[in-house]
N, C-alpha and C positions, 0 to 999 in steps of 0.2 A: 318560481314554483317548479318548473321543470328541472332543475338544475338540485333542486332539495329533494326531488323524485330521485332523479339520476344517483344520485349520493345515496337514500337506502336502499334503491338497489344492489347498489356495486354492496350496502352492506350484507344485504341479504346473500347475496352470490358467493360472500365470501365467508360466511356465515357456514353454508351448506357445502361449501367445499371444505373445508374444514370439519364438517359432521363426516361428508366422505371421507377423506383422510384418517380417521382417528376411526373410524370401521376398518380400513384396509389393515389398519396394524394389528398384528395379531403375534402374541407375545407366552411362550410356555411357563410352567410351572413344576418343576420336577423336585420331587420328595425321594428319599428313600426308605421312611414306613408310612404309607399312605393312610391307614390303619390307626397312628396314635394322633388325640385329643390335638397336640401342639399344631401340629404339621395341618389338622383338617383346620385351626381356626388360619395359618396363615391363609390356609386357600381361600377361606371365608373372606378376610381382610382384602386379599388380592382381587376375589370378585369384587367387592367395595371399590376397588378403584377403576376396576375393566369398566363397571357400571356409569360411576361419575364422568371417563374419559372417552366412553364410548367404542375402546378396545374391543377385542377379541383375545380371553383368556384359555389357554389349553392346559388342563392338568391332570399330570400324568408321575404315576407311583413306580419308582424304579430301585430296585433293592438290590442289584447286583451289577456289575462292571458293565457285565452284555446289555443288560436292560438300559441301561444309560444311555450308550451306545446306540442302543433302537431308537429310545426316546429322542435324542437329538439327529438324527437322518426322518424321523415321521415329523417332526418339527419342521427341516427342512423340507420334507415335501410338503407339508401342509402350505407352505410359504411363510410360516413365523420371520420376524426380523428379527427376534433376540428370545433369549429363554435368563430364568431364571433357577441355580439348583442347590440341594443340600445332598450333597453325595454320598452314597451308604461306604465311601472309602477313599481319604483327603488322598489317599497315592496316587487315583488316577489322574489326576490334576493333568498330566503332559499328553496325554491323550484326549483329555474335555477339550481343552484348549483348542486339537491341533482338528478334533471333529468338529466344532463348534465353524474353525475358521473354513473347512472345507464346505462346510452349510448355506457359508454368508453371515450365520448369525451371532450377532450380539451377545456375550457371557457376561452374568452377574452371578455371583455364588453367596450360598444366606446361613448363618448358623454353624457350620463348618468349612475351614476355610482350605482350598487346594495345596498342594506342596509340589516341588518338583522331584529329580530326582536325587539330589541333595539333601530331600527332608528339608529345605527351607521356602515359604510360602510363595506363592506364586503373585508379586505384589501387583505385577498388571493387571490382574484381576479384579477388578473393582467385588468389593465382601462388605455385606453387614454381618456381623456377629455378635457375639455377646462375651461382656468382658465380665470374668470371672474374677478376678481380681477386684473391681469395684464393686461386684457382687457379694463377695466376704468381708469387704470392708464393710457394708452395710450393714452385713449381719454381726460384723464385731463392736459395730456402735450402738446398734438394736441392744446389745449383751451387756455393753457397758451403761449407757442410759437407764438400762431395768436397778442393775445391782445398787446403781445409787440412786435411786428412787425408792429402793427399799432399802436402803442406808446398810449395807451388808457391807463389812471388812473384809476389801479385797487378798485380804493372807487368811483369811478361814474358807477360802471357795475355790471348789475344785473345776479344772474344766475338763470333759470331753471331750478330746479333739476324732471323732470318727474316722478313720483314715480309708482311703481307699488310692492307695499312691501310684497305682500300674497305672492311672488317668490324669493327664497332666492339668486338665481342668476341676477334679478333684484336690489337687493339692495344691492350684491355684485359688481356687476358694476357700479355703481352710487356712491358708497362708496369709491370703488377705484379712481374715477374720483375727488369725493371731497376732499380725501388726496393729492392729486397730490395739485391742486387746495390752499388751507389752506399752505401747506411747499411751495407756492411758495408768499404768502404776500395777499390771496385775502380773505379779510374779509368773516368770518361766518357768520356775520349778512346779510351779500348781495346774501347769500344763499337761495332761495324760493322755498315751496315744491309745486310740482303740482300733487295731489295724481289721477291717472287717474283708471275711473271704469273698462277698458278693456286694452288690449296691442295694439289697434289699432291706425291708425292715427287721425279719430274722435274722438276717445277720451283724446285723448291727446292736441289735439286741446282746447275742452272746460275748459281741465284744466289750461291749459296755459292762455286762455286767461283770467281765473280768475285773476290768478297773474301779469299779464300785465295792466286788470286795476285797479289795486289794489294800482301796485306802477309806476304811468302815467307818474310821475314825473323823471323816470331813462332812460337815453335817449340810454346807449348802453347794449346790453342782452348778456350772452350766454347760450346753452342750451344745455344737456346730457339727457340721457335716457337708458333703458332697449335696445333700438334696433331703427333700423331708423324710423320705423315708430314712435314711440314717440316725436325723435326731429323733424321729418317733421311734425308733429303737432303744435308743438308749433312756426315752422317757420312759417305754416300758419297763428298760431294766430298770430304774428308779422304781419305779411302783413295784416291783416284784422283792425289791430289796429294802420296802417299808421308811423311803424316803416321802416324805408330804409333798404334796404339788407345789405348797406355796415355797419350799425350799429348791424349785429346780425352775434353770429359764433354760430353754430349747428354743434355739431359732433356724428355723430350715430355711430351705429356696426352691420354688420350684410352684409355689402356690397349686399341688398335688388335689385332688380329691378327698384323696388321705387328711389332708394338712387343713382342710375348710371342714370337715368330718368333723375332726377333734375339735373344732370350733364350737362347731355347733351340741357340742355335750352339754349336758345340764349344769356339772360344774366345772371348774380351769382346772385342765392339767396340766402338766409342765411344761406342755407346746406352748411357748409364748407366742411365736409368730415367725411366719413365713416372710422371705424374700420373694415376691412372684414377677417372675419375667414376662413380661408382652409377648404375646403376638403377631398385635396391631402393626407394630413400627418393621416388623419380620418381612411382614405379609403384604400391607397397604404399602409401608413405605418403598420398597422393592421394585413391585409394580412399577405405584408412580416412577419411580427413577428410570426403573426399562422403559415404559414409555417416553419420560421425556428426551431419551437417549436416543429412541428411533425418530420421535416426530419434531424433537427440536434440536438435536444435534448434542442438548446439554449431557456429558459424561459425567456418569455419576463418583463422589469421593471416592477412592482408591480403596478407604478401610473409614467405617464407621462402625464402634462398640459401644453396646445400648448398657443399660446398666438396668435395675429391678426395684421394686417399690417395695416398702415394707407393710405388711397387713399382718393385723392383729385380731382379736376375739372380737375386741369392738366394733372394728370399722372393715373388714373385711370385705362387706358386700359394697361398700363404698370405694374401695380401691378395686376392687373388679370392675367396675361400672366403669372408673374413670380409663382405666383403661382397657376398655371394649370388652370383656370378658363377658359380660353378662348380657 
């Protein structure tokens, strides 16, 4: 009997050293718009894990080189063993790095990923991001899937490609969407660039509706872009140039305000559906990995690329749910 005392003790003991342990560790969170939706739910998510692990979460909004800079020296004096950041500019990379290691502390980087000064990424760095390429692959089988469901002759439909090419992650999604696209039979030539001066929805609007009437004579459209607001542009210019909804599928990324908005209209317009990225896996997953990096030594994968879900009019509130949104 003594001896099975003895035993939950020693479990107990090490039970509560381990609740102290996992208070000691205290791990940052650095954004560079502390201000947009994205960035406030990773924090959200990332408290989710402080809470489950018993951490200590610091977050803090840093939008320019200096602010970085502060943020990681009040990190290390706070005694952080590691931070987490998305930096308002991938160049500083050789300076995160070189502040980070003067700290003590721990670098994982989220969403944007460092470079040195080569312009080639900085692969020690352990990055989760998001892979734009899988992201327009999605949205170019979302595109295809629609038109043959509605049994539309791929040589009568036009596409929209919204351009925005100064961003290489804009014309990695739009590229990805167009291979999808081309290996499933849809003519290159019924490809149209709509080069847009800003990432907004007006201007993507004016681009669109260049190529709309350009070629008046193509009665069904479809339409991609950099993010929703590009294809919500060009669905307006569809509507402004007396195209029917049921004749245009628009599929965005970015699961915007905008893009669940148009959802919720009374009737479908040509927004077929959004690609929406998490923030969960941003936010939550991060954390966890800083944590177990401090309290158990495990280093997290060098590069993980999340990819996005597709939500439609239907099931929209469903895919948000599933993935923490709601």
């Amino acid at each position: 009997m003594r001896s099975l005392k003895a035993f939950f003790m020693a479990g107990a003991i090490a039970l509560t050293a381990s609740a102290a342990w996992a208070a000691d560790v205290k791990i940052g969170f650095v954004v560079k718009q502390p201000e947009e939706p994205w960035f406030q739910d990773e924090w959200k998510f990332a408290d989710q894990a402080a809470k489950e692990k018993g951490f200590t979460l610091v977050k803090i909004g840093a939008q320019d080189g200096e602010k970085v800079q502060s943020a990681i020296d009040n990190l290390g004096a706070q005694g952080a063993q590691g931070f987490i950041i998305c930096v308002p500019d991938v160049k500083l990379g050789p300076g995160i790095v070189a502040k980070a290691a003067a700290n003590d502390l721990k670098l994982m980087t989220v969403d944007d990923r460092l470079v040195g000064a080569d312009g080639n990424p900085l692969e020690d760095v352990p990055h989760m991001g998001i892979s734009a390429t899988k992201i327009g692959e999605t949205v170019g089988q979302a595109i295809i899937d629609e038109i043959k469901k509605r049994d539309w002759d791929m040589k009568e439909v036009g596409a929209i490609r919204v351009s925005y090419d100064q961003l290489p992650t804009a014309v990695d999604r739009v590229e990805g969407a167009i291979s999808v696209l081309k290996a499933a039979g849809f003519p290159a030539e019924n490809i149209h660039d709509a080069p847009q001066a800003k990432t907004d929805t007006e201007a993507a609007l004016n681009a669109a509706t260049t190529v709309l009437n350009k070629h008046a004579n193509v009665k069904y459209w479809v339409a991609f872009g950099l993010n929703d607001e590009a294809v919500l542009g060009a669905v307006r210019a569809s509507e402004s140039v007396g195209i029917p909804a049921e004749n245009v599928i628009g599929v965005g990324i970015g699961g915007a305000e905008s893009a669940i908005n148009e959802f919720k209209k009374p009737s479908a317009t040509g927004f077929f559906g959004t690609v929406i990225i998490s923030p969960k896996r941003h936010g939550y997953e991060t954390a966890l990995n800083m944590y177990e990096w401090i309290a158990d030594g495990k280093e997290p994968p060098k590069l993980t690329l999340t990819a996005g879900s597709l939500a439609l009019r239907g099931d929209y509130e469903t895919v948000r749910k599933d993935l923490g949104i709601e």
